[in-house]
C-alpha positions in Angstrom: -20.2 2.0 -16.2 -21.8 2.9 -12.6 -20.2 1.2 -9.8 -21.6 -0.8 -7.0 -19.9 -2.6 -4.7 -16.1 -3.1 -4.0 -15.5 -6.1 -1.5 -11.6 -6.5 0.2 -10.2 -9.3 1.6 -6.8 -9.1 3.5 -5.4 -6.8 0.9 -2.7 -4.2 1.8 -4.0 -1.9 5.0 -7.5 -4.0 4.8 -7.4 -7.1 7.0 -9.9 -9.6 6.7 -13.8 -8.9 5.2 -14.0 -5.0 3.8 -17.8 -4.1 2.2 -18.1 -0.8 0.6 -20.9 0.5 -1.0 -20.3 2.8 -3.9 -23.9 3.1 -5.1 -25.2 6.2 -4.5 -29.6 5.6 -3.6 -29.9 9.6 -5.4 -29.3 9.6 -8.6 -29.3 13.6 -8.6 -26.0 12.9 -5.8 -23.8 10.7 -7.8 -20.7 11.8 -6.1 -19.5 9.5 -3.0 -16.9 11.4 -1.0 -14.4 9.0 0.9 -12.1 10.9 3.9 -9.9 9.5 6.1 -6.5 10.1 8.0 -3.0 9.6 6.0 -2.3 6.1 6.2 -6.0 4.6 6.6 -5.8 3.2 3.2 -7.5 6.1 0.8 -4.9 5.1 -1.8 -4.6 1.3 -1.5 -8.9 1.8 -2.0 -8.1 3.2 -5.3 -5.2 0.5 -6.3 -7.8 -2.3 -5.4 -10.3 -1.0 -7.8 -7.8 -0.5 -10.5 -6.5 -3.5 -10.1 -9.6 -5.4 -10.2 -10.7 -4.0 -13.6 -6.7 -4.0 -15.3 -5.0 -6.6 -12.7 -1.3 -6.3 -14.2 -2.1 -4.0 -16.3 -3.0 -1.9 -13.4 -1.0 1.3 -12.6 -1.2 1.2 -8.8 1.0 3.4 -6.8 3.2 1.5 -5.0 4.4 -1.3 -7.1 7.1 0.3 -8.6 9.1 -2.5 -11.0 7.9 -5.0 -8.9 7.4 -8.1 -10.8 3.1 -8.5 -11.3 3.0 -12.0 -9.1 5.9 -10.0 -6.7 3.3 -7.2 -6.2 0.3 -9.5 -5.7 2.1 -10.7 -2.6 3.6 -8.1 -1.2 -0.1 -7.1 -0.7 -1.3 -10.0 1.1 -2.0 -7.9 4.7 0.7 -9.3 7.3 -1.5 -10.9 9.6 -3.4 -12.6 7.2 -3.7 -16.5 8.4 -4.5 -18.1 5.4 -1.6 -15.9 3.3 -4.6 -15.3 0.6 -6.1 -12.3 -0.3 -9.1 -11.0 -2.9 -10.6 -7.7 -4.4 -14.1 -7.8 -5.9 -16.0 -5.2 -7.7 -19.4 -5.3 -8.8 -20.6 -2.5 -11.5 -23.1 -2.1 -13.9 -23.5 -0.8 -17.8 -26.1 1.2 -19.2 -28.7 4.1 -17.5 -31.3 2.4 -16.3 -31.1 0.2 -13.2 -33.8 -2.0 -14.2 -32.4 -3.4 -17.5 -28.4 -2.7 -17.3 -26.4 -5.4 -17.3 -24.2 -6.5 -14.0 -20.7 -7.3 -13.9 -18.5 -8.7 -11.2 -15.5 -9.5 -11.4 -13.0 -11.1 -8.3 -9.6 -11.7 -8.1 -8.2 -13.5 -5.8 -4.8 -15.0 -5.0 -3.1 -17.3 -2.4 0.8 -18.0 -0.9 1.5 -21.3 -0.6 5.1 -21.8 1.3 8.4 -21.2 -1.3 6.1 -21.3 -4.2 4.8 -17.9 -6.5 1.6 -16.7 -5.8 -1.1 -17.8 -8.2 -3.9 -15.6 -9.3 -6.9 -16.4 -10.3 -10.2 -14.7 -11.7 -13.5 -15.2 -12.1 -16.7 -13.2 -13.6 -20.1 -13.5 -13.2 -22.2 -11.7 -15.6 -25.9 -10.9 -14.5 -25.5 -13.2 -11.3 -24.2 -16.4 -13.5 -20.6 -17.2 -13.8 -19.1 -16.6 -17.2 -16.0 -18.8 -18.5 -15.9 -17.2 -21.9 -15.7 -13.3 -20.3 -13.2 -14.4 -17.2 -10.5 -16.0 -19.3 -10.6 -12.7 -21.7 -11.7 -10.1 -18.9 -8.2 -8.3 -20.3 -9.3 -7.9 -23.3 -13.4 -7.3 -22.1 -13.0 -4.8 -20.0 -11.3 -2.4 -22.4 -14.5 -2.2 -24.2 -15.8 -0.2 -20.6 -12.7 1.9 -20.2 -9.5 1.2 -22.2 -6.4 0.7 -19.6 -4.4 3.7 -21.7 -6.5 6.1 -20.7 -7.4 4.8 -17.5 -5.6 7.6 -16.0 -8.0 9.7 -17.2 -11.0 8.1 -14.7 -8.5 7.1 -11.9 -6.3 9.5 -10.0 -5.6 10.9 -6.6 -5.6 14.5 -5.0 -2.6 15.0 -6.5 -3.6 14.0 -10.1 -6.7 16.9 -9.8 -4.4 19.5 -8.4 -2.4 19.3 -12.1 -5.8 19.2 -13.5 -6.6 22.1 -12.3 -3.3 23.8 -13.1 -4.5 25.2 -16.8 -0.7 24.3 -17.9 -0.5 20.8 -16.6 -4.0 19.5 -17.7 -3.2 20.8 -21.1 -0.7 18.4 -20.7 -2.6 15.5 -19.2 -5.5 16.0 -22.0 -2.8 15.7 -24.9 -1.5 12.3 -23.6 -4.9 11.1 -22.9 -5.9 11.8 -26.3 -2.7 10.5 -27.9 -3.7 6.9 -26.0 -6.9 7.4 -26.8 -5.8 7.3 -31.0 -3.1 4.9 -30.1 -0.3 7.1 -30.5 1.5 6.3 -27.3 2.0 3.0 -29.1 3.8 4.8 -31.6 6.1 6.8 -29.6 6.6 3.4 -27.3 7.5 1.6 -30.6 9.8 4.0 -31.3 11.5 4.0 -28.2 11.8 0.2 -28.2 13.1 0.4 -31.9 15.8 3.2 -31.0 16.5 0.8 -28.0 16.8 -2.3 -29.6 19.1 -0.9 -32.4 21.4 -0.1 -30.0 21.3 -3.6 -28.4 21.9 -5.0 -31.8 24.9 -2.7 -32.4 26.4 -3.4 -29.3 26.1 -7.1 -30.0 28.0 -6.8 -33.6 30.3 -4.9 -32.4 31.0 -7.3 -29.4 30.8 -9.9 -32.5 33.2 -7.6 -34.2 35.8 -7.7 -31.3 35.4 -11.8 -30.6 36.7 -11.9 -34.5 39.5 -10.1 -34.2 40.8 -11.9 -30.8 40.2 -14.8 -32.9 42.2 -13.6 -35.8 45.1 -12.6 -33.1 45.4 -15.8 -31.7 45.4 -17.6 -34.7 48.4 -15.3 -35.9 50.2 -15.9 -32.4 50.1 -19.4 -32.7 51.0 -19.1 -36.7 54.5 -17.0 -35.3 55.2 -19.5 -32.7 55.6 -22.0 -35.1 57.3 -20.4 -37.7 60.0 -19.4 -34.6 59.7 -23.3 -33.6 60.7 -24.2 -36.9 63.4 -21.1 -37.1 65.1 -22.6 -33.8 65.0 -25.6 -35.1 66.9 -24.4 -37.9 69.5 -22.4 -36.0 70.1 -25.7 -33.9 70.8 -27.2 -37.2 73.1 -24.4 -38.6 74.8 -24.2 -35.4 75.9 -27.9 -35.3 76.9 -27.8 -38.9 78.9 -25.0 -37.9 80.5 -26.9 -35.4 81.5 -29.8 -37.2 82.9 -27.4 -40.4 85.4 -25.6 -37.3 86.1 -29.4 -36.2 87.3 -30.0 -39.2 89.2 -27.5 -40.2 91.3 -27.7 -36.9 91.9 -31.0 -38.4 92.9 -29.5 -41.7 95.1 -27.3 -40.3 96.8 -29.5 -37.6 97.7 -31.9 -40.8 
């Protein structure tokens, strides 16, 4: 999977038509080294070209827990006129110029007013669109580079430092491997198991609580009308009382 060609339009730092060429013409000089000042846009370079392969999938630096669609229009560069914006990559598979196979995949995605963005994607294969491969590119493109161990391929000056570190790429190795076998989607299973239990333990025991309220009331309203009835009763007694003392005044006075 060589790269080619990464094209930007109004995305982050990049306003309007970007070009850049990553194919190097020496083939014995396959490194392309990119400088620039803090702030030109070193780092958005490297979110647009992991987006364009993983789009929300992606694990681009400054989204944060921004919502996918969120993050997509955050991006839109602030002078933009049209509020629209589009990365597109162009790579190819396999050794030999002559016979590997092209690839290029865009993404592009527009503002319109109050409403959410809306993203859409397109791939040509060999310089013909492809329907098939665009509405499954997520699934596609993990046959190049699977997007749990894109970290791997993608990272920044910071990411080489720890590899360099003998402690901290020992580190970086063991998770790669571990996505590579799919055991981070064990541990992640786990941790959403462990989580979920305790949602569901939460929720009986909120369950638990409604019951007894209930059971309260129902024993409140049960006493009040067994006093009802009791001073009801008394009311009764009391006037029966009152007529037996009326009548033996009566008794007496005779």
């Amino acid at each position: 999977m060589i790269f080619e060609e990464i094209r930007l339009y109004n995305f982050g730092i990049y306003q309007g038509h970007h070009t850049i060429s990553l194919d190097s013409p020496d083939h014995k000089k396959p490194i392309i080294l990119i400088g620039a000042l803090n702030g030109a846009g070193k780092t958005t370079f490297l979110d647009a070209l992991q987006l364009a392969l993983y789009g929300k999938f992606a694990k681009c630096s400054n989204r944060g827990r921004l919502g996918y669609l969120t993050y997509l229009e955050k991006n839109i560069n602030s002078f933009s006129t049209d509020r629209s914006a589009s990365i597109t990559l162009r790579f190819r598979h396999g050794d030999n110029k002559k016979t590997a196979q092209i690839y290029e995949i865009k993404r592009s995605w527009k503002k319109n007013g109050n409403k959410e963005c809306k993203e859409n994607i397109s791939v040509h294969f060999n310089g013909k669109y492809d329907q098939l491969i665009s509405e499954h590119w997520e699934e596609f493109v993990n046959e190049f580079i699977p997007q749990s161990i894109s970290e791997l391929f993608f990272f920044d000056g910071e990411k080489i430092e720890n590899l360099a570190d003998p402690k901290r790429s020992a580190e970086l190795l063991k998770t790669g491997i571990e996505a590579l076998l799919g055991l981070e989607l064990l541990s992640t299973l786990s941790s959403d198991l462990n989580e979920l239990q305790k949602k569901k333990q939460e929720k009986l025991l909120k369950k638990e609580d409604a019951v007894s309220v209930d059971e309260i009331k129902t024993k409140i309203a049960s006493l009040n009308e067994q006093k009802k009835q009791l001073t009801s009763q008394i009311g009764i007694l009391e006037e029966k009382e009152k007529d037996e003392d009326e009548n033996l005044s009566f008794l007496q006075e005779k």
